[in-house]
Every structure is written in C-alpha cells, then in structure tokens.
LUMZA-493586 format. One line per field, with one value per residue (C-alpha): residue in one letter; x, y, z; residue number from 1; chain. Coordinates in nm, 4 decimals, always signed. Each point is the difference from the previous one (the first is absolute). Layout:
! residues N
rest: (A:...) $
c1: (X:...) $
c2: (Y:...) $
c3: (Z:...) $
nr: (NUM:...) $
kette: (A:...) $
END
This chain:
! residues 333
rest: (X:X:X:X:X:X:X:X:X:X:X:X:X:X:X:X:X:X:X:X:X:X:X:X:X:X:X:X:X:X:X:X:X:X:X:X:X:X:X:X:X:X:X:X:X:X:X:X:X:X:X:X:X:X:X:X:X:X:X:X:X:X:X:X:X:X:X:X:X:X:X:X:X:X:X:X:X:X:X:X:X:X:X:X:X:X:X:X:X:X:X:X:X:X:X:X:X:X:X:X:X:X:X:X:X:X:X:X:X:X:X:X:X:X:X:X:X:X:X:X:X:X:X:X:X:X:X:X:X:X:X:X:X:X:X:X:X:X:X:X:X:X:X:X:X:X:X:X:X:X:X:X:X:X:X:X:X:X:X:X:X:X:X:X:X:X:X:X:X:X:X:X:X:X:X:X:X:X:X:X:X:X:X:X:X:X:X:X:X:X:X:X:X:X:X:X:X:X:X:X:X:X:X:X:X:X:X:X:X:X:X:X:X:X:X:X:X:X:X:X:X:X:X:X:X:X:X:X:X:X:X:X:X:X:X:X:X:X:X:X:X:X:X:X:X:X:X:X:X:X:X:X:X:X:X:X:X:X:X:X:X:X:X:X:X:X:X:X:X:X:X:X:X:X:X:X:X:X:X:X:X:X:X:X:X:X:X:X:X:X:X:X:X:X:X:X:X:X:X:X:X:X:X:X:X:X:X:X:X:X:X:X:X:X:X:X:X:X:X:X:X:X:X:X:X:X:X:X:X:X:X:X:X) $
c1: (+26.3689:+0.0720:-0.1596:+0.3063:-0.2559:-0.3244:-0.3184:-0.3568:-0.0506:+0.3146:-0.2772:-0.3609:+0.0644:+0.0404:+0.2764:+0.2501:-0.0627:+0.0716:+0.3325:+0.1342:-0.0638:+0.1118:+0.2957:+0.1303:-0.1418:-0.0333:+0.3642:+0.1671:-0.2165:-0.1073:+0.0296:-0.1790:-0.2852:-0.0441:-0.2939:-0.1170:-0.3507:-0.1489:-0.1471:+0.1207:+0.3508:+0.0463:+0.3102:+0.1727:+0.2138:+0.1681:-0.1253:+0.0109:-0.1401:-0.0691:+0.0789:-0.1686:+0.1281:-0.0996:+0.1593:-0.0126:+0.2834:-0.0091:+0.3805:+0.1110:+0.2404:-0.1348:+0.3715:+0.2682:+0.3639:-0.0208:-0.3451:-0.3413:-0.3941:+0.0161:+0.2804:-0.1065:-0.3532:+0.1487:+0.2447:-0.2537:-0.2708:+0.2228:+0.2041:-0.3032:-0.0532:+0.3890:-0.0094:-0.2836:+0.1679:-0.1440:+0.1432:-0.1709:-0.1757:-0.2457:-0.0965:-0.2857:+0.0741:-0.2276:+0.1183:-0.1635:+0.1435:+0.0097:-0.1499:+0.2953:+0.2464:+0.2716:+0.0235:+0.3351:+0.0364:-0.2671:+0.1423:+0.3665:-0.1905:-0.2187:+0.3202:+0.1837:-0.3151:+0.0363:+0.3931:-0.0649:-0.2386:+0.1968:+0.2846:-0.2171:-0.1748:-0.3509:-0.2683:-0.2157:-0.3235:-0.2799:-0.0527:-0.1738:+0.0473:-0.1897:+0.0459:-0.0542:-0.0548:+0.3038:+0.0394:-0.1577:+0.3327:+0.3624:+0.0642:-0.0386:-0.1391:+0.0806:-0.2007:+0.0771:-0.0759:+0.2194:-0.0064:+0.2409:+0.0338:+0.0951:+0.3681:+0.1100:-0.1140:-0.3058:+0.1477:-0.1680:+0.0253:-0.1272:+0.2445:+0.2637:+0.1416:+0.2363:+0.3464:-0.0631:+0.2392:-0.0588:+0.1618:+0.0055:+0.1079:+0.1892:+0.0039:-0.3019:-0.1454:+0.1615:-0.3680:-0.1143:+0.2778:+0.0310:-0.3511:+0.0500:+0.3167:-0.1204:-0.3160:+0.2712:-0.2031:+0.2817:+0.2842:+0.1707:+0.2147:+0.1236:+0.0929:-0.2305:-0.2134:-0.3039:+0.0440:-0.3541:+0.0383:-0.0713:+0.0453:-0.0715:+0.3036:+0.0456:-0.3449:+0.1032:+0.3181:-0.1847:-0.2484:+0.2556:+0.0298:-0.2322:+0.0400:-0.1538:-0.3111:-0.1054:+0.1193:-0.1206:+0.1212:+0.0211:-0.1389:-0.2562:+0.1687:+0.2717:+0.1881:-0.2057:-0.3272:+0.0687:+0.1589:-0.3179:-0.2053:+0.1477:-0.0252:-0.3357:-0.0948:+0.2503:-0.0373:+0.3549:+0.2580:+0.3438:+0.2817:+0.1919:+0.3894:+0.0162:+0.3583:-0.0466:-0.2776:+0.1915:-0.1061:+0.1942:+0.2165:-0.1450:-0.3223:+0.1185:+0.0943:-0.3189:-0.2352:+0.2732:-0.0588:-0.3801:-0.0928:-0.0973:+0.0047:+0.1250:-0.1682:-0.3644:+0.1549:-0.1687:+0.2151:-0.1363:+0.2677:+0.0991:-0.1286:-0.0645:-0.0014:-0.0496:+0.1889:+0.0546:+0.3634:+0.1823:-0.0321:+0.0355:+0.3315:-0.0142:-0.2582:+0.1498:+0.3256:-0.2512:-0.1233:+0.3396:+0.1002:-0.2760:+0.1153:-0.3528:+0.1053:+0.3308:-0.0252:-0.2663:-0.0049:-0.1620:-0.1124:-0.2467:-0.1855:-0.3116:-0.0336:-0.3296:+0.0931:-0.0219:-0.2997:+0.0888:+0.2604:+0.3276:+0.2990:+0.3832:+0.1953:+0.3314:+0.0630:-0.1180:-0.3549:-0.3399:-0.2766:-0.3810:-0.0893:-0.3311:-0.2677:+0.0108:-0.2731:+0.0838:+0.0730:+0.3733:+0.0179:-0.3350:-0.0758:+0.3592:-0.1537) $
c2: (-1.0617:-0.3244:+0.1394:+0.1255:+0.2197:+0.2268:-0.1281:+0.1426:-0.1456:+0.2653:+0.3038:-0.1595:+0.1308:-0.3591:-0.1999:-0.0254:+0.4231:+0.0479:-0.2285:+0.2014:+0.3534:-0.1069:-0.2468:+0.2368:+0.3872:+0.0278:-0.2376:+0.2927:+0.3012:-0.0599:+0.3190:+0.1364:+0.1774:-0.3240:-0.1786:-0.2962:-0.0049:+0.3164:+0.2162:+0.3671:+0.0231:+0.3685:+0.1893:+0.2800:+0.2809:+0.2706:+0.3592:+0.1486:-0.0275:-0.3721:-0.0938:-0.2910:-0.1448:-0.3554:-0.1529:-0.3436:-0.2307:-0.2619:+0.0194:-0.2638:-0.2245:+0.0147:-0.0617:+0.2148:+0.0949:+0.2254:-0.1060:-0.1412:+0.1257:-0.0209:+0.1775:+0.2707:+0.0365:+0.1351:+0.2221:+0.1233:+0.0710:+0.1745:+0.1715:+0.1467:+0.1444:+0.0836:+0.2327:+0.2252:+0.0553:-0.2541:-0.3092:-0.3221:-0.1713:-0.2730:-0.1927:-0.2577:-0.2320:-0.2020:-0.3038:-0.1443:-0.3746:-0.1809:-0.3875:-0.1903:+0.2722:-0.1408:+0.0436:-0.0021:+0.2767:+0.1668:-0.0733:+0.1781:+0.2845:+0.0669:-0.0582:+0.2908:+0.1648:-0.0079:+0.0675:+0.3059:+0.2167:-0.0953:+0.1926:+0.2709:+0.0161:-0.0609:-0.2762:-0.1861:+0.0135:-0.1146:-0.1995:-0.2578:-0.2735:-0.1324:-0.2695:-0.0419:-0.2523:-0.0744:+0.1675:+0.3116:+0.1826:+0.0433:-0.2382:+0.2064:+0.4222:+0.2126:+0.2896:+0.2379:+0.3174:+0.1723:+0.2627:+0.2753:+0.3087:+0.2857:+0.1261:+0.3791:+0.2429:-0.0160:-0.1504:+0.0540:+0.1060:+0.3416:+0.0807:+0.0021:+0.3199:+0.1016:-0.0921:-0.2510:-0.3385:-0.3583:-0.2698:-0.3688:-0.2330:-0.2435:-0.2031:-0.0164:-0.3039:-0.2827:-0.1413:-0.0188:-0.1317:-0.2325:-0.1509:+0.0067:-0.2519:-0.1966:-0.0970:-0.1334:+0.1509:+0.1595:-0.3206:+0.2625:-0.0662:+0.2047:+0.1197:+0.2838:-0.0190:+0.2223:+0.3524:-0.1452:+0.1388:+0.2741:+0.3097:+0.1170:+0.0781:+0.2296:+0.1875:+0.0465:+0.1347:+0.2671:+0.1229:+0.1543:+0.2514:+0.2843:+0.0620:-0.3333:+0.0422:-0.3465:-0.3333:-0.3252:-0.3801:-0.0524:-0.3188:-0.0863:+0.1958:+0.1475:+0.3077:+0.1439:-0.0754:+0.2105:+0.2740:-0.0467:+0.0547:+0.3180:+0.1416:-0.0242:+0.0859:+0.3211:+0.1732:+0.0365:-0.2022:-0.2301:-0.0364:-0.2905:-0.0429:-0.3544:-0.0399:+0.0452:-0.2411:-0.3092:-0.3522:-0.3082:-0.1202:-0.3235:+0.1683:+0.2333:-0.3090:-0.1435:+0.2914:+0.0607:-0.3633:-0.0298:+0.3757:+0.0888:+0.3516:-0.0340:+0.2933:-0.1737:-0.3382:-0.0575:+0.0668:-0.1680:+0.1750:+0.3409:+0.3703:+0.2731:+0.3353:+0.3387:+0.2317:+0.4185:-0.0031:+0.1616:-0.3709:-0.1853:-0.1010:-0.0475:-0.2173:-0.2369:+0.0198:-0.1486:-0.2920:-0.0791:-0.1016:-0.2724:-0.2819:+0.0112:+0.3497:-0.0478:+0.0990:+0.3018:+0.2975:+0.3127:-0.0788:+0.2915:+0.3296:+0.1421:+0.2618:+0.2478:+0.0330:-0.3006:-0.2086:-0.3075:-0.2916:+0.1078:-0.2398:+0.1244:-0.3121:-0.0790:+0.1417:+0.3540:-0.0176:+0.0022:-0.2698:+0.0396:-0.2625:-0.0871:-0.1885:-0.3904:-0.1211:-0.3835:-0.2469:-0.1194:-0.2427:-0.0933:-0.1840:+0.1851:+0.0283) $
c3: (+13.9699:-0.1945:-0.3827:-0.2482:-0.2261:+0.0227:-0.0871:+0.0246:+0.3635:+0.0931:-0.0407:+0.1188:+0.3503:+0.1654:+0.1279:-0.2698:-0.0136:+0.3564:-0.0022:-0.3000:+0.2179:+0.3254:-0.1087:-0.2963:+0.0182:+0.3749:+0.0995:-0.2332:+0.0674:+0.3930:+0.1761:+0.2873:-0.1946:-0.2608:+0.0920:-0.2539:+0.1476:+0.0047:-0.2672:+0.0926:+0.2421:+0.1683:-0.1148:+0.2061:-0.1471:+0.1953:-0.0301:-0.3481:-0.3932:-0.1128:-0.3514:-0.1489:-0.3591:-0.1564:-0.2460:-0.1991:-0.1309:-0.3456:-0.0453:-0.2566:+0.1331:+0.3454:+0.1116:-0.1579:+0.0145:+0.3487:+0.1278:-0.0742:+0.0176:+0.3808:+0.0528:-0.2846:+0.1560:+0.2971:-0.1369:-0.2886:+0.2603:+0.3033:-0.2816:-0.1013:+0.3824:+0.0238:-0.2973:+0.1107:+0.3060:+0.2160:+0.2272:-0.1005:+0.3474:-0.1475:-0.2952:-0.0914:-0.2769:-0.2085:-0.1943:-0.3076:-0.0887:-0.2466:+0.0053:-0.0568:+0.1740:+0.1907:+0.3485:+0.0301:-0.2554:+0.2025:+0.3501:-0.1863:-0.0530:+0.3208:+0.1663:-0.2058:+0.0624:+0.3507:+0.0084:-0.2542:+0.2623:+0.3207:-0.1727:-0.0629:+0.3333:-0.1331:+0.1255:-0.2131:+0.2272:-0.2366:-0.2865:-0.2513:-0.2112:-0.3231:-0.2317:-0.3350:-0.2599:-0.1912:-0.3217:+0.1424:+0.2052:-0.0293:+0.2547:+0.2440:+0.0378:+0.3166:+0.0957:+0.2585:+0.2268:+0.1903:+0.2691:+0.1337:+0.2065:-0.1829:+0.0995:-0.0515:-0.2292:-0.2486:-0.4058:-0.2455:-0.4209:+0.1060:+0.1561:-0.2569:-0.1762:-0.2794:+0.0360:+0.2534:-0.0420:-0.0940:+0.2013:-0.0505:+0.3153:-0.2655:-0.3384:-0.1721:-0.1801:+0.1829:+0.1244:-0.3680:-0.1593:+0.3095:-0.0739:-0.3818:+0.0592:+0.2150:-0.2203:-0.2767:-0.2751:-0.2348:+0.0787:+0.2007:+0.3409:+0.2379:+0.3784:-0.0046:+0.3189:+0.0799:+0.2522:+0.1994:+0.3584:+0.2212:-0.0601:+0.3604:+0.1269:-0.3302:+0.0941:+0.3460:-0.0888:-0.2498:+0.1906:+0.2153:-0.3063:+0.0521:-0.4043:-0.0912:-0.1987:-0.0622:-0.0733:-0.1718:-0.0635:-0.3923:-0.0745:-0.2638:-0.2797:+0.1916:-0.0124:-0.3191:+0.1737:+0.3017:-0.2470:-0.2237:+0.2930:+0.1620:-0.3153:-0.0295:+0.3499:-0.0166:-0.3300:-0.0012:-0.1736:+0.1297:-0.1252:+0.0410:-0.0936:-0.1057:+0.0884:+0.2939:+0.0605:+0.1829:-0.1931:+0.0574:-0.2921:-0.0370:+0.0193:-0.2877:-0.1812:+0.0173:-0.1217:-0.2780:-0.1342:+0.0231:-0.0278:+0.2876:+0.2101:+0.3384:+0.1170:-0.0034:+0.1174:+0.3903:+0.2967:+0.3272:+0.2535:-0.1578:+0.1249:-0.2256:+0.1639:-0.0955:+0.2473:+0.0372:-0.2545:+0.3212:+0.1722:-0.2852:+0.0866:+0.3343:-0.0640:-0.2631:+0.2712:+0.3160:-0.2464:-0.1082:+0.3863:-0.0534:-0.1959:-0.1649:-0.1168:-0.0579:-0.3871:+0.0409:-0.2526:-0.1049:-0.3118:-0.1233:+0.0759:-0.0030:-0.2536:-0.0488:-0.3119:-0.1471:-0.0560:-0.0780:+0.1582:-0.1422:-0.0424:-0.0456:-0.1647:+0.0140:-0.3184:+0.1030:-0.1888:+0.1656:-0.0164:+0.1258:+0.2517:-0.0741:+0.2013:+0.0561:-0.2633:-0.1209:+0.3422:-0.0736:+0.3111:+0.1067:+0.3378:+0.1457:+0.3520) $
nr: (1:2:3:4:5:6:7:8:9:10:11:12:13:14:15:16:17:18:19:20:21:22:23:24:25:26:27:28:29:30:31:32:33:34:35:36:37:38:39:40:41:42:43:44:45:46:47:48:49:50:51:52:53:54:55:56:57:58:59:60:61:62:63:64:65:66:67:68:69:70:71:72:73:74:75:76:77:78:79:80:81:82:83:84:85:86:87:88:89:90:91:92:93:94:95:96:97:98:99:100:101:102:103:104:105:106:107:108:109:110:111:112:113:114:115:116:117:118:119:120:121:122:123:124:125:126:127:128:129:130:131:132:133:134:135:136:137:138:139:140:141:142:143:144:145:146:147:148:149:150:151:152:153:154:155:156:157:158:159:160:161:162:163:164:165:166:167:168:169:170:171:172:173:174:175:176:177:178:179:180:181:182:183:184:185:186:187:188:189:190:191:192:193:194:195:196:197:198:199:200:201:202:203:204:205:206:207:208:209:210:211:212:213:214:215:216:217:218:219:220:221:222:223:224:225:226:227:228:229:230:231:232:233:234:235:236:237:238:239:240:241:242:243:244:245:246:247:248:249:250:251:252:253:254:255:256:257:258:259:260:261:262:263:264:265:266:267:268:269:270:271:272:273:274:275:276:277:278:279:280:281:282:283:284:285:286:287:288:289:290:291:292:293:294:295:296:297:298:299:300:301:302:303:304:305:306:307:308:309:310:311:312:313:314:315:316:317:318:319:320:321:322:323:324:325:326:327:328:329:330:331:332:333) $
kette: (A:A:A:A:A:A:A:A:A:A:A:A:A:A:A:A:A:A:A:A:A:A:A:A:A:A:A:A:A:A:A:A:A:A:A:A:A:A:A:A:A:A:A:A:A:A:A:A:A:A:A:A:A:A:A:A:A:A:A:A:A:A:A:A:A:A:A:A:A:A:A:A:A:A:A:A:A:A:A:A:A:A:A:A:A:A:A:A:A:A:A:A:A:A:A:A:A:A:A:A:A:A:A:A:A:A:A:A:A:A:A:A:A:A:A:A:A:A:A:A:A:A:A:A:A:A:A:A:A:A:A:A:A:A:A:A:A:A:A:A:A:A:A:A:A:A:A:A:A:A:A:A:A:A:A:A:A:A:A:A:A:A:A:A:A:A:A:A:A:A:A:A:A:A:A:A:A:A:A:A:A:A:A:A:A:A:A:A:A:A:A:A:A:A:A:A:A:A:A:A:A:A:A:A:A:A:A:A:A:A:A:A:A:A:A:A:A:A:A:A:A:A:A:A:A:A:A:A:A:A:A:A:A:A:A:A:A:A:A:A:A:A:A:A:A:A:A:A:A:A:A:A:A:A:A:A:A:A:A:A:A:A:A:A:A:A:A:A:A:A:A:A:A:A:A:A:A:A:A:A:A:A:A:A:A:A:A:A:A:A:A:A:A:A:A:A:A:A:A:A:A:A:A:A:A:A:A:A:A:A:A:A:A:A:A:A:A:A:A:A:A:A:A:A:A:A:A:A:A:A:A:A:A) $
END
C-alpha cells in the first residue's frame, strides 16, 4: 500500500478500498471466522444465554496516555459483556475515516486493536469501513458489537436489597483526567495514564460470589452515574463514605485545580458491584490478588431509607450526589 493518507477513493468499494481492508484490518484482525468477502460470516457459541451489546467510540485524542480508540473499543465493548456476567466471544467493528487520515496513525491503532482482543480472547469476525469528506469526522469513529455467553447466575438492579454493599475494583477517574491531559487544554502536565482494560478477570472472579447482585463498568459519568441510576431504578437510597472512595493523588490534584468531581470522571477498566454485605469483604479480598484490583474498596451501602445519593465527606458532613446534567469531558470514549 504505497498512499500515506485517506482519501475518498479509500471508501468507493474499489481497489484502493480493498488494499486498505486486506493490507491493514484483515493483516491485524485475520482469524479463522474473518472473511473480507462475504456479507454475513456464521458464529458459534457453546450452549447457554447470548448477550449482545454495541457500542461506539469518538474519544479525543485518539491516542492517549495507556491506550488509544482501538484499544478502548475493545475493552468498552467486551467490558460491557464482562459486567453482566457474560464472556466476550466476537465483535464486528465499523470504521469511519477521515479524508486526509493517516494511515500510519490508523495502521497504530488497528494494530492495538488487534493486540487488545487477543488478550481478551475475543475475535473480530465482521466489519465495515466508510470514509468521509474531511471536515466532517474526528479523524477517525469506531463502532462496535459485541457478543458473549452468559456465565453464572442471572445480575441484575432487581435484585438488590437493603444493606447490600458497594464495591469499586480501583481508583476512579484516571480515564477522564487521562484524556483531559493529554488534550493540553488547561497548560497542565502530568504522568497520569488512563485505567482502559479489561475487567474480565475481575467479573470472573465475582461471579463466584453467590451474594452478587449486579455489577456495572462506570464510564460516561462515572461512579455518580451508576449511583444516580440505581437510585432511580431501586427506590431506595446509597450511601457512599467518600473517604473511602480510592482516587489517585494526582487525580485529586487535578479536579481540585479545575473543579472538577472525580466521581463523574469516566473509568474505562473499573467494576462497580453491588454484593450481599456478608461477602463484601471477601470480595474486595479476591480482586485485590489481581493487580487490576489491587486497590478495591467498599465504598457505600444501600439504604431503604434514603432516597437520594448520599455522600459522607471527610469532614464528617453529608452531600447529595445528584445526577450528571452539564457534559464536563465530552468525546471521553
């Protein structure tokens, strides 16, 4: 492939279209269920429950401290399966590009792509590409669906009762603040690099718990947004002890300077899981064998009578949480 950019001709379905698929998406993604040429591939999945998520990715950089949008399409998308209990097996992706893109950049990415759902186990089996006139993308857009067979026991938000515990896998708000850096907005520096990855060893290791209610990857408005959303679904309050809450220093720093709450900051490779209070423990003690877990906590409770998001600060007050309105970081993944 001797071109250095996209242009138009990349997405009329001819020659300079087929050389971009087969010597970039298919070099990276070839497996044994990939085929370039056909319109439909057949998929099979052992005996039990399929789960089937999509997902879409305009992260701004498309290459940050810790990853970049290929690498964060497949955690986003099989984190999605993980968390409801499910091990990822395929994914399609489509790719809208830019006019003008890079194909280096692009060749980077497919190739972290490609590296990110080996480690995971998952094949990409199907997929698309389009391009668009420049001026009207990011660069480059990733779309995505994923499918997985359901593992264990049934989670779900209705399953949850009073005095049940709230566990997070690690420090929140490292993705966000990750992103926010690396755009070089504010004039600020730092080593902070984003907690994209998967979470599926975490999931596997929970649903060994029979007490685990249900679980869910805080991203788009984070911790709050999950909080915000049980909440709602319950019609029963949490409480949340903010000390105990684990957020990075430099993190800290960060939201302290510009205002921010870490707590609705994106995480890309954190669990949230709400889990009978007997295992809570043993629980957080399981994820903290995995390196990915290593700083895990049981940071709340549900509480009947309650009905709102309550916050205990450091100082020994209480705050209401409320819902994510404004966007503080758009385009985070």
């Amino acid at each position: 492939m001797q071109d250095t950019h996209i242009s138009l001709a990349h997405g009329n379905g001819g020659r300079f279209m087929r050389e971009l698929i087969e010597e970039i998406f298919a070099r990276y993604l070839a497996n044994d269920r990939l085929d370039v040429h056909a319109d439909a591939v057949p998929i099979t999945c052992e005996t039990g429950e399929l789960l089937f998520t999509t997902d879409g990715f305009t992260v701004s950089p498309l290459e940050f401290p810790g990853g970049n949008i290929g690498s964060l399409a497949v955690h986003g998308t099989t984190n999605d399966l993980a968390v409801a209990g499910a091990i990822p097996r395929y994914l399609s992706l489509n790719a809208f590009i830019e006019e003008g893109f890079e194909i280096a950049t692009l060749e980077r990415i497919v190739k972290s792509l490609a590296k990110a759902a080996a480690d995971v186990g998952v094949k990409v089996v199907a997929g698309d590409t389009k391009v668009v006139r420049r001026g009207e993308g990011g660069g480059l857009y990733l779309a995505t669906t994923g499918i997985g067979v359901r593992q264990g026991h049934v989670l779900s938000m209705n399953n949850i009762q009073h005095g049940d515990s709230i566990v997070v896998s690690g420090p929140i708000g490292d993705h966000g603040i990750a992103i926010m850096l690396a755009r070089e907005e504010f004039g600020l520096q730092g080593d902070i690099v984003s907690d994209a990855a998967s979470v599926l060893e975490l999931t596997t290791a929970a649903l060994r718990f029979s007490g685990l209610r249900f679980m869910r990857d805080p991203t788009r408005g984070g911790l709050a947004t999950v909080c915000c959303e049980l909440q709602q679904a319950l019609a029963m309050g949490i409480r949340l002890d903010e000390p105990a809450i684990p957020v990075r220093d430099p993190v800290q720093s960060v939201c302290a300077m510009l205002g921010y709450d870490p707590m609705y900051l994106a995480c890309e490779g954190r669990v949230v899981a709400v889990i009978d209070s007997a295992e809570a423990e043993a629980l957080v003690q399981s994820w903290q064998r995995n390196e990915q877990g290593r700083e895990a906590a049981i940071i709340g409770q549900v509480d009947s009578d309650l009905n709102r998001v309550v916050v205990k600060t450091e100082l020994g007050g209480e705050r209401i949480l409320e819902e994510l309105e404004d966007d503080p970081l758009p385009r985070i993944c």
